[in-house]
C-alpha positions as CSV (number, residue, x, y, z in Angstrom):
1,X,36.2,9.0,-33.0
2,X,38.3,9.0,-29.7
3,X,42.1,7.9,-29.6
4,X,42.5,4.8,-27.6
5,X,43.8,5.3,-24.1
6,X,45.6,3.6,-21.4
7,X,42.8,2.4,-18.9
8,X,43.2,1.2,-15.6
9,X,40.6,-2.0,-15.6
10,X,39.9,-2.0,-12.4
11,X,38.5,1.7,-12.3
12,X,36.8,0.8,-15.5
13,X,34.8,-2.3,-13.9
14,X,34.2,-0.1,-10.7
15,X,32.9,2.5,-13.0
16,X,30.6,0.5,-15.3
17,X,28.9,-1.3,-12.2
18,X,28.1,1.5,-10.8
19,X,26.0,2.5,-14.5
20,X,24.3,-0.7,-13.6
21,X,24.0,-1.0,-9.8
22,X,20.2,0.6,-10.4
23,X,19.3,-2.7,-12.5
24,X,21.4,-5.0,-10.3
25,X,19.2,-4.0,-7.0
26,X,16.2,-4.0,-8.7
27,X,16.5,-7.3,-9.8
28,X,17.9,-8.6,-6.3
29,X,20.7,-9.8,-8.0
30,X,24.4,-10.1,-5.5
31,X,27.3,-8.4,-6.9
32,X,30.2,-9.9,-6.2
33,X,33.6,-8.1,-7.5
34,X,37.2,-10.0,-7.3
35,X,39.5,-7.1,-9.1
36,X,43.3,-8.4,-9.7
37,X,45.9,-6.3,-6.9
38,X,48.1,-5.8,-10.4
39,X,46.3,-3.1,-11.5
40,X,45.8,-3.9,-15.0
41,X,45.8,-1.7,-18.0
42,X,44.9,-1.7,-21.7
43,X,45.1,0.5,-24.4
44,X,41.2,1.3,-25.8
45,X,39.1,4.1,-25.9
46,X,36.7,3.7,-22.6
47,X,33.6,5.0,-23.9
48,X,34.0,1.1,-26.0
49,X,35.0,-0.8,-23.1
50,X,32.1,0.5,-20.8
51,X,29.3,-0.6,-23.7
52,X,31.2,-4.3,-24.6
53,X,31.0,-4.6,-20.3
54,X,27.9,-2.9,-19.4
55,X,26.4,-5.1,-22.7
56,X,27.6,-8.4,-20.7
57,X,26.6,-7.2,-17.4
58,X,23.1,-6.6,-18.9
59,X,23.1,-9.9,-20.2
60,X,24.3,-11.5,-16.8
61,X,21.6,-9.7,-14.7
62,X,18.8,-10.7,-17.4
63,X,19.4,-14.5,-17.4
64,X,20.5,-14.4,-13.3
65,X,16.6,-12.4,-12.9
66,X,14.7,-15.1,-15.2
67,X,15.4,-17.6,-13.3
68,X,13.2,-16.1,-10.4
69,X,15.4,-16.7,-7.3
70,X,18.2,-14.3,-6.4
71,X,20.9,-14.7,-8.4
72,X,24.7,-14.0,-8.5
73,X,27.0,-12.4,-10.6
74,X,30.7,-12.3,-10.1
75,X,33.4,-9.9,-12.2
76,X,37.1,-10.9,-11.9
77,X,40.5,-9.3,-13.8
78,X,43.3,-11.0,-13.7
79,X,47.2,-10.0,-15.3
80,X,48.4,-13.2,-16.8
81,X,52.0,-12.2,-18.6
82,X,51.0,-9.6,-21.2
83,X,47.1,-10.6,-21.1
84,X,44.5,-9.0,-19.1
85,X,41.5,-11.1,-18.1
86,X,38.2,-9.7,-17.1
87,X,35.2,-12.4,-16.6
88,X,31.7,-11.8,-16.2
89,X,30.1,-14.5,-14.2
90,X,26.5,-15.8,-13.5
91,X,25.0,-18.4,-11.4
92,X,21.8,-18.8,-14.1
93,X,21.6,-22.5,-15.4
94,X,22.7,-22.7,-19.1
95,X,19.0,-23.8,-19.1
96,X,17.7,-20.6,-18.5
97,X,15.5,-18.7,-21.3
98,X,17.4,-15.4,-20.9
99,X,18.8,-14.0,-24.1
100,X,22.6,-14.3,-24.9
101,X,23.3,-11.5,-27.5
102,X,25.6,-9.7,-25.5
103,X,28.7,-11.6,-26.8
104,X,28.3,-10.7,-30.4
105,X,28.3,-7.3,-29.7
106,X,30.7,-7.2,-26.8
107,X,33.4,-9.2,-29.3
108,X,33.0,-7.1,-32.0
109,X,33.8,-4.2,-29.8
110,X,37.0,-6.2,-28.1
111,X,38.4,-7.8,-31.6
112,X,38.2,-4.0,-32.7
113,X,40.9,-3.3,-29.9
114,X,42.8,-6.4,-30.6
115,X,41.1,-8.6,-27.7
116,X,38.7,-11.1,-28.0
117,X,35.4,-12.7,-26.3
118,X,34.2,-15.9,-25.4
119,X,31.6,-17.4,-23.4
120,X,31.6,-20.7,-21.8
121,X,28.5,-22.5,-19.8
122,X,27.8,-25.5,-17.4
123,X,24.2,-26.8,-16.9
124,X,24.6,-26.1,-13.1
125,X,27.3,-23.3,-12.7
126,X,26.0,-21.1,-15.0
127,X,27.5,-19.0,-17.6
128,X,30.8,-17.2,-18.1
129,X,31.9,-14.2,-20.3
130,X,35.9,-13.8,-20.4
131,X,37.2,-10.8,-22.0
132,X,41.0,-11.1,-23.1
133,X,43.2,-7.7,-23.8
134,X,46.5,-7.2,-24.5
135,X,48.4,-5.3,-21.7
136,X,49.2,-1.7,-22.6
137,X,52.8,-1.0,-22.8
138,X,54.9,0.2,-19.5
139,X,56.1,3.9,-20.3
């Protein structure tokens, strides 16, 4: 098992994307990526953090391609005190038929680290995973 880490976020979300930037163009999906200037970091073994992401992203680009139109998804972090936010955001009605089985996993890997993960929907917005970590110690 690998010892947790400091990881810079924002590297990390630049890093996953790019695992899945083969399945974003092929399913005409827009990418949109609003990273926080802070520079957040967490304490977690990567390898975890890219499959609780890349999980959600999959999710994302599945319900944004069922829908048949192009679709967005948008990925934020955010530093909030000692909390770092990342949200994984698509523009898929809460109608759609796409599969949401991403968060189980995805929490499961977060809670292990001490985050947690939630998902929150509108009708006409679409849907939204947020990821919540607690900020890895300044040395």
């Amino acid at each position: 098992m690998n010892r947790p880490e400091v990881v810079d976020l924002n590297q990390w979300i630049l890093r996953t994307t790019q695992l899945a930037q083969s399945q974003i163009c092929s399913n005409g999906v827009l990418l949109d990526l609003k990273l926080s200037s802070k520079s957040p970091r967490v304490l977690a073994n990567p390898a975890e953090l890219t499959a609780a992401l890349l999980n959600l992203l999959n999710n994302a680009i599945e319900a944004v391609s069922s829908v048949g139109t192009p679709g967005k998804i948008q990925i934020t972090s955010a530093v909030i005190r000692d909390h770092v936010l990342v949200s994984v955001m698509d523009d898929a009605p809460a109608t759609s038929s796409a599969p949401r089985e991403g968060l189980r996993l995805s929490r499961n890997i977060i809670r292990e680290i001490g985050g947690d993960v939630w998902m929150s929907t509108d009708e006409a917005q679409g849907t939204t995973f947020t990821i919540d970590l607690p900020s890895a110690p300044l040395n």
